[in-house]
C-alpha positions as CSV (number, residue, x, y, z in Angstrom):
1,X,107.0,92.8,118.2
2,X,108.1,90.4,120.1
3,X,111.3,91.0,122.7
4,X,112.3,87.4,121.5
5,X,112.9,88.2,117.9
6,X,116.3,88.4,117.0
7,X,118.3,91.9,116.8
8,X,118.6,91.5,113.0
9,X,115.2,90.5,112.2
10,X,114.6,94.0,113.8
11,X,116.7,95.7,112.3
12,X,116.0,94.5,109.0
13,X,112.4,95.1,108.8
14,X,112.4,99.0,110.4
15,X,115.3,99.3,107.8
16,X,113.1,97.9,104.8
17,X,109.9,99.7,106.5
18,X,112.1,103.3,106.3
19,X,113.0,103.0,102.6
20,X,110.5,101.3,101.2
21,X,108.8,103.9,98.8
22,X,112.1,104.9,98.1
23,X,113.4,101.6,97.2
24,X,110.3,100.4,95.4
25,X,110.6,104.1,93.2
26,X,114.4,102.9,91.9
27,X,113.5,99.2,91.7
28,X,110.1,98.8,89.9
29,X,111.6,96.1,87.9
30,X,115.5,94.6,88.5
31,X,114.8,91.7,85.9
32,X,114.2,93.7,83.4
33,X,117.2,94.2,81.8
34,X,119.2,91.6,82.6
35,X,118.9,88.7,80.2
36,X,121.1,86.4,82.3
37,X,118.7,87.2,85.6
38,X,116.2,86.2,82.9
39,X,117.3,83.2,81.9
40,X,118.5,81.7,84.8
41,X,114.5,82.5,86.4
42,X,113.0,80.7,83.5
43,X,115.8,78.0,84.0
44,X,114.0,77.5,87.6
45,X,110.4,77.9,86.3
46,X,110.9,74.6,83.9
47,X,112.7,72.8,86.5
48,X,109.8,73.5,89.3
49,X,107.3,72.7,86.7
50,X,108.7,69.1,86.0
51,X,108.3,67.9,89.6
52,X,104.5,69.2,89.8
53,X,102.4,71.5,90.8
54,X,103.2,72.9,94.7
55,X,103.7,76.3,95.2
56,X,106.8,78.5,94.7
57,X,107.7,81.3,97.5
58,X,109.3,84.2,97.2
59,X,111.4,84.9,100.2
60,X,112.1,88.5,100.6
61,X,109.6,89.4,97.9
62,X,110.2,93.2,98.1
63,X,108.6,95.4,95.3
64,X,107.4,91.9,93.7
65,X,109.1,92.2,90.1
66,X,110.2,88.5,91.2
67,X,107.1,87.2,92.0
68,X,105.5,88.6,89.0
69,X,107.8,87.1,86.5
70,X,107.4,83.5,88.1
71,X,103.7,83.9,87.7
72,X,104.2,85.2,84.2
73,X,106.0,81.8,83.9
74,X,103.3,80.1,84.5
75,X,104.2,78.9,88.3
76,X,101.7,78.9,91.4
77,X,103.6,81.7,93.2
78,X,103.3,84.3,96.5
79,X,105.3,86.7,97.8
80,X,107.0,86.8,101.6
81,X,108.8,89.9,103.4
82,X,110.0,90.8,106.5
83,X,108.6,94.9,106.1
84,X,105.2,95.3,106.4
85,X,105.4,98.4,103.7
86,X,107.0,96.6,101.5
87,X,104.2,94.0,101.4
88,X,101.7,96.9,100.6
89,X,103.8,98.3,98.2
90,X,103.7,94.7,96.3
91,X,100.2,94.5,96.8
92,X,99.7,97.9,95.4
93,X,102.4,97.1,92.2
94,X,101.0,93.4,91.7
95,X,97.3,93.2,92.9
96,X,96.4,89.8,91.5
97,X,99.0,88.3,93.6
98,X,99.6,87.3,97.0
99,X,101.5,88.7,99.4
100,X,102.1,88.5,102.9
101,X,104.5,89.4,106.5
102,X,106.7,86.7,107.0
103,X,110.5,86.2,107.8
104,X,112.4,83.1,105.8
105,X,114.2,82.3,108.8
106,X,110.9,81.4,110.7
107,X,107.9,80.5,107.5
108,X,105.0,80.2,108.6
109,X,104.1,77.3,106.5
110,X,103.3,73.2,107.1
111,X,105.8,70.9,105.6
112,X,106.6,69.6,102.3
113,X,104.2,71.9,100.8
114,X,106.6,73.9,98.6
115,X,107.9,72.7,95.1
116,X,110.3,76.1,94.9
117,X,111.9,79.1,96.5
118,X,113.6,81.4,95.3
119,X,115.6,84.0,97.5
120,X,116.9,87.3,95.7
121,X,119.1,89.3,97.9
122,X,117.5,88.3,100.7
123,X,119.9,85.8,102.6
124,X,122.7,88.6,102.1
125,X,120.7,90.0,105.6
126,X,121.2,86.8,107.3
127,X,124.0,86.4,109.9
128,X,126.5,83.5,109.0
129,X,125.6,81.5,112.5
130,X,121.7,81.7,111.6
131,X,122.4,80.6,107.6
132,X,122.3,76.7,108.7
133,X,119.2,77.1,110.3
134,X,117.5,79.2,107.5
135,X,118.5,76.3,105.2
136,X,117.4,73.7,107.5
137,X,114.1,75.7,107.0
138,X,113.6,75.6,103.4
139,X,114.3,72.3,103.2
140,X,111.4,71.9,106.0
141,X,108.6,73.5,104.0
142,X,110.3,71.8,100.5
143,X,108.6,68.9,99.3
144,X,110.6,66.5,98.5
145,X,112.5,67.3,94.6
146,X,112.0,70.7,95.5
147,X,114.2,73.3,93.7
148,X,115.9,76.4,95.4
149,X,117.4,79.7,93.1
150,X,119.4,81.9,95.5
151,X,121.4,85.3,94.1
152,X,123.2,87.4,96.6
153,X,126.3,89.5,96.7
154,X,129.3,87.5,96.3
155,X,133.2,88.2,96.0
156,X,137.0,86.6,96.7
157,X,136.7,86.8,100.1
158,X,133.5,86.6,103.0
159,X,133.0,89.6,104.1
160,X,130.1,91.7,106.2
161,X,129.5,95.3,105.4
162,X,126.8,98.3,107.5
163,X,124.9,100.6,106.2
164,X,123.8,103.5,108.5
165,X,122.0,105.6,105.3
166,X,120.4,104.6,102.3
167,X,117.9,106.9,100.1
168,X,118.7,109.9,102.7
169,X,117.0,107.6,105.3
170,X,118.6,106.8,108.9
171,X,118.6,102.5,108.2
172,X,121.0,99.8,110.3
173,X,121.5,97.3,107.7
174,X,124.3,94.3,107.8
175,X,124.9,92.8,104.7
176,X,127.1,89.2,104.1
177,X,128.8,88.8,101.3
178,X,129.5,85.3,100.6
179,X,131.5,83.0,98.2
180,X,129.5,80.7,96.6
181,X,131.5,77.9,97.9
182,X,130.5,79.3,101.4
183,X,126.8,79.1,100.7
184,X,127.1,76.0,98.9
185,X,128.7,74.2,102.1
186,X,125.8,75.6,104.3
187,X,123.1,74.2,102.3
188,X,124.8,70.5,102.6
189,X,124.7,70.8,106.3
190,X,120.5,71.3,105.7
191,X,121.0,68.3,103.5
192,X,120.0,70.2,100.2
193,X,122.4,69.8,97.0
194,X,123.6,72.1,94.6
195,X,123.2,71.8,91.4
196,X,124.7,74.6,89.3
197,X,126.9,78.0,90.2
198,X,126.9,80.5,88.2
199,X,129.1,84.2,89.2
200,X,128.4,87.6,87.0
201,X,130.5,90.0,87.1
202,X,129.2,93.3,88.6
203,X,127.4,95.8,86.2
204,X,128.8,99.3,85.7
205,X,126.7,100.5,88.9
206,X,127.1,97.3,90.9
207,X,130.1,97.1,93.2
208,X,130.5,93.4,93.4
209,X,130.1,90.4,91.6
210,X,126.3,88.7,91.5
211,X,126.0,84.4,92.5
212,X,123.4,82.4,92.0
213,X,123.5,78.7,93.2
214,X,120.5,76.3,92.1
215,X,119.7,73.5,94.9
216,X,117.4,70.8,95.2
217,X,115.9,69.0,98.2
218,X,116.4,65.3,97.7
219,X,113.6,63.3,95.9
C-alpha cells in the first residue's frame, strides 16, 4: 500500500477486509425486502437505459446484491470496492459478474465511459473535504447524460460518528451523516444536477433516516 494513500482509504479497506465474512453472512441481500429500495433501483435502470448503452458501476459494491439486481435489470454492470475480501466474497456470491479493487475517490477508469453509478452507503466513508473531489470524479468517468443514484445515512443535522467494533471485530470506521441538502450542494460544485430527493424513515432496526438523491451529468 502506498504511504500516499489517504488515512481513511486505509482505514476503510482493513476495516471492510476484518468484517467481511461477517458482514456478507448478515447482508446476503439488503434489497430484498425493501420495495422502495426496489423501486427507486429500477427507477435508475430505465433512466440509464434511455441515454444508451455505457456501463453502469457500482461504487462500493460490497457483497454484490446491488450489482446483481442492475444486471437482473437488464444493465451492462460491474462491481468496485475498496476491500480486497470483499471483492472475493462478490465473486464467490455473483460469479458471472465482474468485480474488481478499486476506490471511488480515485477510479481507475478513462473518461466519459460510464452511463451510470450508483453509490449505496458508500460515500457515508468519505470525509466532507474529499466529497467535492469524489464528485468531480464521477462526473469525470460519466459520459455525458450520465445518471448517478446515491443512498446514505441522512438526518436533521450533519454529523460524523466512529466505530471501534463491529461483528466482535476490532474496525476504525468514520461514518458522515449528511442532509441531503448537504450532498446535493456538493454535487453542483462537480457541476452534476439533482434531479429527485427522496428521505425514508428508518426501519425498526435502522437508527436513522435512509436518502437517496438521483443526479445527472449534463448532456
Amino acid at each position: 500500500m502506498s504511504d500516499e494513500t489517504p488515512d481513511f482509504i486505509q482505514a476503510t479497506r482493513s476495516s471492510y477486509d476484518a468484517i467481511a465474512d461477517a458482514y456478507s453472512e448478515r447482508h446476503p441481500d439488503g434489497l430484498g425486502d425493501r420495495p422502495l429500495e426496489r423501486g427507486l433501483f429500477t427507477a435508475f435502470a430505465e433512466l440509464v437505459r434511455e441515454t444508451g448503452s455505457a456501463p453502469v458501476a457500482d461504487l462500493g459494491s460490497g457483497p454484490g446484491y446491488v450489482t446483481a439486481r442492475l444486471s437482473a435489470l437488464g444493465l451492462p454492470v460491474f462491481g468496485v470496492d475498496l476491500s480486497p475480501r470483499m471483492v472475493e466474497l462478490a465473486r464467490l456470491a455473483h460469479p458471472g459478474l465482474r468485480f474488481h479493487v478499486g476506490s471511488l475517490t480515485d477510479l481507475d477508469l478513462p473518461d466519459g465511459t460510464l452511463g451510470g453509478i450508483v453509490a449505496l452507503y458508500s460515500i457515508i466513508h468519505v470525509p466532507d473535504e474529499r466529497l467535492s473531489g469524489t464528485f468531480a470524479e464521477f462526473h469525470r468517468v460519466l459520459a455525458p447524460g450520465g445518471h448517478i443514484l446515491l443512498c446514505f445515512q441522512s438526518g436533521d443535522e450533519d454529523d460524523r460518528l466512529h466505530l471501534a467494533e463491529r461483528f466482535g471485530r476490532e474496525i476504525s470506521l468514520d461514518y458522515h451523516v449528511r442532509s441531503p441538502e448537504t450532498v446535493a450542494a456538493h454535487l453542483a460544485k462537480a457541476d452534476l444536477r439533482v434531479e429527485a430527493r427522496v428521505l425514508r424513515e428508518p426501519y425498526e432496526d435502522e437508527a436513522r433516516p435512509r436518502a437517496f438523491v438521483l443526479a445527472r451529468k449534463p448532456a
